[in-house]
C-alpha positions as CSV (number, residue, x, y, z in Angstrom):
1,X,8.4,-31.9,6.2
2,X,11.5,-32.2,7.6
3,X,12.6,-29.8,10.3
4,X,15.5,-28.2,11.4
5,X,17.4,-29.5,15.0
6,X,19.3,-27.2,16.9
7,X,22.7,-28.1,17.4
8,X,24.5,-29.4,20.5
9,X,25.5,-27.1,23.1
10,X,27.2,-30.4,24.9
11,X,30.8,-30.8,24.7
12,X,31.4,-34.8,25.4
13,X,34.4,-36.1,24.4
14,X,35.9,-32.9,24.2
15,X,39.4,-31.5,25.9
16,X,39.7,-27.9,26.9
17,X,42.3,-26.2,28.2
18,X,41.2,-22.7,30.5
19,X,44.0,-20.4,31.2
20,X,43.8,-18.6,34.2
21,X,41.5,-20.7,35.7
22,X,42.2,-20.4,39.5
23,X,39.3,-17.8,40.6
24,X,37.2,-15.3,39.1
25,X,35.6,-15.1,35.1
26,X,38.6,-18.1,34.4
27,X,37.2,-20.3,36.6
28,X,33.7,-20.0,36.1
29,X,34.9,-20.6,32.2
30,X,36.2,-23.9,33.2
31,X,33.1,-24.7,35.2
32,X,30.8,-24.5,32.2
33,X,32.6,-26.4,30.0
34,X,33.4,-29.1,31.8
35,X,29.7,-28.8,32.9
36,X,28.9,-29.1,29.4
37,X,30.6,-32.4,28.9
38,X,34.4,-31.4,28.2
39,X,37.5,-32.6,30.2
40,X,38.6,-29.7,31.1
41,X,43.1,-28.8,31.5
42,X,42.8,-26.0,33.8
43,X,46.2,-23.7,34.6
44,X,47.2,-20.8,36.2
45,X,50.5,-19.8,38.0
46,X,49.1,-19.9,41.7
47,X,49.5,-23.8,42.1
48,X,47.7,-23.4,45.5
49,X,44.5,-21.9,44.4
50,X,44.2,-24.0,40.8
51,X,44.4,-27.4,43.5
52,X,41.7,-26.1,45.4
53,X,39.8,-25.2,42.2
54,X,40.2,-28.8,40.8
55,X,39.2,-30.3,43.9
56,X,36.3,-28.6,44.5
57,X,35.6,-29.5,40.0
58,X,36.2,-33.0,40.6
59,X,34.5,-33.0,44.3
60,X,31.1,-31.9,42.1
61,X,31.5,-34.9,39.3
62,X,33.1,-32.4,36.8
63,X,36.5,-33.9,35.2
64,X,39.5,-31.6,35.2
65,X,43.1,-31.2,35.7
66,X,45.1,-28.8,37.0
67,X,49.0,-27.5,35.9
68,X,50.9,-24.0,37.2
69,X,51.8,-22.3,34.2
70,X,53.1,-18.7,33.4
71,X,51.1,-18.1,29.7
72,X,53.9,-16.0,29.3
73,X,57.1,-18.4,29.0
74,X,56.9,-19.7,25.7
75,X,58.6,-22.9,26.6
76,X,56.6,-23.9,29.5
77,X,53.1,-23.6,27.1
78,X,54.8,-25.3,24.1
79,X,55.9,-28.2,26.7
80,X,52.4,-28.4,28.7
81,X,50.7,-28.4,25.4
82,X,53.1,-31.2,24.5
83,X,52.8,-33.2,27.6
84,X,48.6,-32.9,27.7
85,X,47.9,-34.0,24.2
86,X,46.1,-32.0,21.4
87,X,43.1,-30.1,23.1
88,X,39.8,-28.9,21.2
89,X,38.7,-25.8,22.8
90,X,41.2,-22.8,24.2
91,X,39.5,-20.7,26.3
92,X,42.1,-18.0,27.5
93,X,41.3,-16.1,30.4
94,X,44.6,-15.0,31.7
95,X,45.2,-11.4,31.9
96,X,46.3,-8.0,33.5
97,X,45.1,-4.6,34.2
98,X,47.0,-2.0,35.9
99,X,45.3,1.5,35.5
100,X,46.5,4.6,35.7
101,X,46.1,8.5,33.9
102,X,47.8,8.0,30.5
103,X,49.7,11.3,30.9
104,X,51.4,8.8,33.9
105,X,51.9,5.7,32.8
106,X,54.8,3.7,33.5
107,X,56.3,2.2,31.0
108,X,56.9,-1.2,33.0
109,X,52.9,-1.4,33.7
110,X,52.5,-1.3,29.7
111,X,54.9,-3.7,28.9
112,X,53.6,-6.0,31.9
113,X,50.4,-5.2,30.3
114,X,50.6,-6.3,27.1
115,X,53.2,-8.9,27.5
116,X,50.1,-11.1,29.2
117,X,47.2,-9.1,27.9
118,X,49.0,-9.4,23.9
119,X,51.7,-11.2,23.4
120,X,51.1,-14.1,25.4
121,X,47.6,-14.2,24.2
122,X,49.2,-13.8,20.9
123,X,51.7,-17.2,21.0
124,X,49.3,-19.1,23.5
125,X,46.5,-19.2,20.8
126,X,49.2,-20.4,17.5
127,X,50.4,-23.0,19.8
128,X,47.6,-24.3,20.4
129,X,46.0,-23.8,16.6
130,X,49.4,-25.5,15.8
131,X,48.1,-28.5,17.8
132,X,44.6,-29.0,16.9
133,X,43.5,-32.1,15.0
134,X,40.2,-31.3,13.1
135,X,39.5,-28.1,14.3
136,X,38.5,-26.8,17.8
137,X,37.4,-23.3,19.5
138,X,39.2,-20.7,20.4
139,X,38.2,-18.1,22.9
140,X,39.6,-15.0,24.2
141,X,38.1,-13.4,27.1
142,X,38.8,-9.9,26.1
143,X,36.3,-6.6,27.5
144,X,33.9,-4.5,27.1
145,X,36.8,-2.1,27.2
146,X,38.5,-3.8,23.7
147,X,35.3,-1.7,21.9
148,X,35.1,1.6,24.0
149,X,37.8,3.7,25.6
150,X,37.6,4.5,29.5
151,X,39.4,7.3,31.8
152,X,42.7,5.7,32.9
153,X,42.5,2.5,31.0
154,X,44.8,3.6,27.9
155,X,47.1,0.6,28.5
156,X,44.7,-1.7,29.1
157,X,41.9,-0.4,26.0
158,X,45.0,-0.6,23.8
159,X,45.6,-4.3,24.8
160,X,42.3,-5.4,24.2
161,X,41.6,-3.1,21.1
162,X,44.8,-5.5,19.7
163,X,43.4,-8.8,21.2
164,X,40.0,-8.0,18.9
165,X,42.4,-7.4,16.2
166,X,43.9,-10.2,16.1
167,X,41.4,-12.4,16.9
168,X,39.5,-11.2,13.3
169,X,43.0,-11.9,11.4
170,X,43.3,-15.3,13.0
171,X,40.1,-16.2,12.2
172,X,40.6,-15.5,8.7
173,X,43.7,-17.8,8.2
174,X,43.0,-20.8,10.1
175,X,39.0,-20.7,9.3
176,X,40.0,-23.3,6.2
177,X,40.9,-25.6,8.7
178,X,37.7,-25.7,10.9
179,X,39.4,-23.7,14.0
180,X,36.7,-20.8,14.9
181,X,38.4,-17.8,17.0
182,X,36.4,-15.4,18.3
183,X,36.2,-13.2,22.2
184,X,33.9,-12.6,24.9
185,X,33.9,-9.3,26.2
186,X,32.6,-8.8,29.3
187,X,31.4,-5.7,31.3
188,X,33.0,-5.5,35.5
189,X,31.9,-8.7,36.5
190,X,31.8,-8.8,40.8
191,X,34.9,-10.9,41.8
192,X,37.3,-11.1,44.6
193,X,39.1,-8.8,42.9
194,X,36.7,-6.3,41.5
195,X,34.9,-6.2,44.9
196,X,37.3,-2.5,46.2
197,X,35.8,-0.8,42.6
198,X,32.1,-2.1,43.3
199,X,32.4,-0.9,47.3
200,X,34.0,2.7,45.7
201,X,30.8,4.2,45.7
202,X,31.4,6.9,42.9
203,X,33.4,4.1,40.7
204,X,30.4,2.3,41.1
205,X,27.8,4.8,40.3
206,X,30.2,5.4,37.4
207,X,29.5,1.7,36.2
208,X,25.8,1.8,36.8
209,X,25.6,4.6,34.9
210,X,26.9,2.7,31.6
211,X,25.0,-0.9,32.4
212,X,22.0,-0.2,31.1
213,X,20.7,-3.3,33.4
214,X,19.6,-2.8,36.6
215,X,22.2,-4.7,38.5
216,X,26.0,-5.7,38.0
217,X,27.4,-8.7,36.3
218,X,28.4,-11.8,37.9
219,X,30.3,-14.9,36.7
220,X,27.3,-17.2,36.3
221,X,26.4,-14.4,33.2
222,X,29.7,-15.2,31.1
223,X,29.6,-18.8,31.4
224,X,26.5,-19.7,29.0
225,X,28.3,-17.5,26.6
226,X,31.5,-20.4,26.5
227,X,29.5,-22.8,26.5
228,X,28.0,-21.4,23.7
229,X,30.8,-20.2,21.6
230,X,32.9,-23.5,22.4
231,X,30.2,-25.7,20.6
232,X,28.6,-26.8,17.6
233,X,25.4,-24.4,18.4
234,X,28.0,-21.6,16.7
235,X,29.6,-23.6,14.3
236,X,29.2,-20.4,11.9
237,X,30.7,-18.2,14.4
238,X,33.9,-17.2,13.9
239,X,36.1,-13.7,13.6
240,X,33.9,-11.9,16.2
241,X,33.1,-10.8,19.7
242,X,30.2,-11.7,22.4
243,X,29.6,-8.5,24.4
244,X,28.1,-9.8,27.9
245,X,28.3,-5.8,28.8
246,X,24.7,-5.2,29.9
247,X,24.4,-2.6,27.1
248,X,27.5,-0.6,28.3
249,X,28.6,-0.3,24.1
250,X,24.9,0.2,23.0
251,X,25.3,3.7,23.8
């Protein structure tokens, strides 16, 4: 008998490139796969913070670079992208969320919104499909939130709601050529920048009341999902989403 071998999580010899990769869920994205094996292209617009990011990478035996990019000027990506060389995995963690009662919504927060959240997500992701030799990965870190609705998260549902979209109608066209696109949704994952809704003590009742775990997400919980999606262990897996929401959209 011959039996079956699970594929590789590794990721040697590949080349990532992690989009908002200074701090937070983009970070820990570019951790695990350069953990995994991959060289890992990290960017962000705060030069400052992505520097101390790649140091501290490379300071731990992980290989990376780092570049200050805005995913939302065309050029810049299309020139990066020309400059860096043809990358394997996309793993695009740069976004916005500015919240606010529908019936009050400012029409420059949606179109900030959705011109990082959509559009850029949108043109960042056929650049880069444009560019890939083979195949590759592509991820979008989308939410919990791109499945469910939530009080004063119109904008920001709608964005993701789209980025789920498009990720199933991407997957359909460029599947023939081996390129697998698919999201992680996460639940609120404790960051520097989610710590003011966690210390809200009703906000965070309101979470715990949806997680049907008994404690709150953390980076460390999204990055095995990457890793995961980003290898040949889900070389079938393509067109749909990873909910690390600790049973938020279960019911």
């Amino acid at each position: 008998m011959t039996l079956p071998r699970t594929p590789s999580f590794r990721l040697d010899g590949k080349r990532a490139l992690v989009t908002g990769a200074s701090r937070g869920i983009g970070l820990g994205c570019a951790v695990a796969l350069a953990e995994a094996g991959a060289h890992v292209v990290t960017v962000a617009r705060g030069a400052g913070a992505l520097a101390e990011a790649v140091a501290a990478m490379t300071a731990a035996g992980l290989s990376a670079e780092g570049h200050a990019l805005d995913v939302t000027d065309r050029a810049a990506v299309a020139a990066l992208l020309d400059a860096v060389g043809p990358v394997d995995i996309l793993c695009n963690s740069a976004g916005l969320a500015r919240h606010s009662p529908a019936l009050q919504t400012a029409e420059a927060d949606y179109d900030a919104v959705m011109e990082i959240n959509v559009k850029a997500a949108y043109f960042l992701a056929q650049a880069v499909a444009a560019r890939m030799e083979g195949g590759g990965a592509i991820l979008q870190v989308s939410s919990q939130m791109g499945h469910v609705g939530g009080i004063d998260r119109a904008v920001y549902c709608a964005s993701k709601h789209a980025l789920e979209g498009m990720t199933k109608a991407m997957a359909i066209e460029w599947g023939p050529r081996a390129i697998r696109v698919n999201t992680i949704c996460p639940t609120f994952v404790m960051t520097e920048l989610s710590k003011p809704t966690f210390a809200d003590p009703e906000k965070r009742a309101w979470i715990m009341s949806k997680i049907k775990l008994p404690r709150v997400a953390e980076v460390e919980d999204i990055m095995g999902a990457v890793v995961f999606l980003a290898s040949d262990a889900a070389a079938m897996v393509t067109g749909t989403a990873l909910l690390i929401d600790g049973g938020w959209t279960a019911g």
